[in-house]
C-alpha positions as CSV (number, residue, x, y, z in Angstrom):
1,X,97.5,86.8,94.9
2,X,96.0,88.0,91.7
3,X,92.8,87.7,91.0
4,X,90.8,88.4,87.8
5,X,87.2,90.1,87.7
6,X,86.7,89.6,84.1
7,X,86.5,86.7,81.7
8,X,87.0,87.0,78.3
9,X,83.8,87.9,76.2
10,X,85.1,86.8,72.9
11,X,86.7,82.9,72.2
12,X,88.9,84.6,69.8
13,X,90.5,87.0,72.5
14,X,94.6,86.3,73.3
15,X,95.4,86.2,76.4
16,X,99.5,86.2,78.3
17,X,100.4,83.7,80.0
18,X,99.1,85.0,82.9
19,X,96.2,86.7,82.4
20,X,95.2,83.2,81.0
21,X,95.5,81.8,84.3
22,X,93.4,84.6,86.0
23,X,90.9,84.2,83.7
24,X,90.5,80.3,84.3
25,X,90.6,80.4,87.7
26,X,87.8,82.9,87.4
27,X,86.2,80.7,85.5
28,X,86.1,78.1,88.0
29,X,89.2,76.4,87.1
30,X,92.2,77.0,89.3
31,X,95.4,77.0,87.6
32,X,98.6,79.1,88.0
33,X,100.9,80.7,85.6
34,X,104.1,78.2,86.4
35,X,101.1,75.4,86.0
36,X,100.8,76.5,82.4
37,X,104.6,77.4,81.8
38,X,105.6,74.2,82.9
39,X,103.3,72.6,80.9
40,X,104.2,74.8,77.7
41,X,107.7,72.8,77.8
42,X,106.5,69.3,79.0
43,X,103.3,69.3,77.2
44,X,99.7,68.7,78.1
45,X,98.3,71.9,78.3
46,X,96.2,74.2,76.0
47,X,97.6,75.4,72.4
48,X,100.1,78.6,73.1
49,X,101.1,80.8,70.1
50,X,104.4,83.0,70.2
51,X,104.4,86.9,69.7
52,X,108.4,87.6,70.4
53,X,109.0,86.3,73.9
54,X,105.6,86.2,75.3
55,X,103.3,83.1,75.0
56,X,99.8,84.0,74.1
57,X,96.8,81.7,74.4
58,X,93.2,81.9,72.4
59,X,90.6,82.3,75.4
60,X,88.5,79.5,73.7
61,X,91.4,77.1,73.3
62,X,92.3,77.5,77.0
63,X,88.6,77.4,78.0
64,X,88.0,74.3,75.9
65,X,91.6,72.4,77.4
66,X,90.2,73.1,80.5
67,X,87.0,71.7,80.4
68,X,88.6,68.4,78.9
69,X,90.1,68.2,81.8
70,X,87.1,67.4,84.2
71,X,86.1,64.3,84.8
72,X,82.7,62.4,84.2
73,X,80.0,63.6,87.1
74,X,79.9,61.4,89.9
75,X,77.5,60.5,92.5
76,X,80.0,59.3,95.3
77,X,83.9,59.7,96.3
78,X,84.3,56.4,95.3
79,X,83.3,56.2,91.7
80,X,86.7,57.1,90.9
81,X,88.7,54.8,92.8
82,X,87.9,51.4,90.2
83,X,89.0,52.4,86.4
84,X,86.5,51.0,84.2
85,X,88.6,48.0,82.7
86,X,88.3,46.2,86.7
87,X,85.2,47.3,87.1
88,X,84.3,45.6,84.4
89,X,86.8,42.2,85.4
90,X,85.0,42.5,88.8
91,X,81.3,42.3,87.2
92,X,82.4,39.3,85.3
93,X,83.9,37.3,88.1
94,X,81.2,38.6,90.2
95,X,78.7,36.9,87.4
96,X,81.0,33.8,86.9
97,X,81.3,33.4,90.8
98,X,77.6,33.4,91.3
99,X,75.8,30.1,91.0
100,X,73.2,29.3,88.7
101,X,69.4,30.8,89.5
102,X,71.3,32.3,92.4
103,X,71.1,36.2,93.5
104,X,73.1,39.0,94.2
């Protein structure tokens, strides 16, 4: 297992491919090497440039990809279950349902 003790100081910094991946998951966001390899040829993950074979990522480009990956805080293990298109069905039947001068 690797494991990086550092993290970039400077956005501008390029990292490989690998060292990328030690840096984030020092970060706090765990992601391996063939994670960001495989999404180099499917798409989806953070901007790469080329420097003869080896793909080289901006720390603050990865950083920032990764980030936009989190989701909104939550409160419960359920928040995320309903996406916010029911959720918002199920408040409107839930109002239509409900008689008039009736409560919840």
């Amino acid at each position: 297992m690797k494991v990086a003790w550092w993290i970039p100081g400077h956005p501008n910094a390029l990292l490989t491919r690998s060292k990328t991946a030690d840096a984030l998951t020092e970060a706090g966001f765990p992601v391996k090497e063939a994670t960001l390899a495989t999404m180099a040829t499917r798409g989806g993950g953070p901007p790469y440039q080329r420097f003869g074979s080896r793909a080289l990522y901006r720390w603050g480009d990865a950083l920032l990809w990764a980030k936009g990956r989190l989701s909104a805080p939550r409160c419960s293990t359920s928040e995320g279950d309903v996406s916010p298109t029911l959720r918002r069905r199920r408040t409107r039947l839930s109002k239509a349902a409900t008689p008039r001068g009736a409560t919840l």
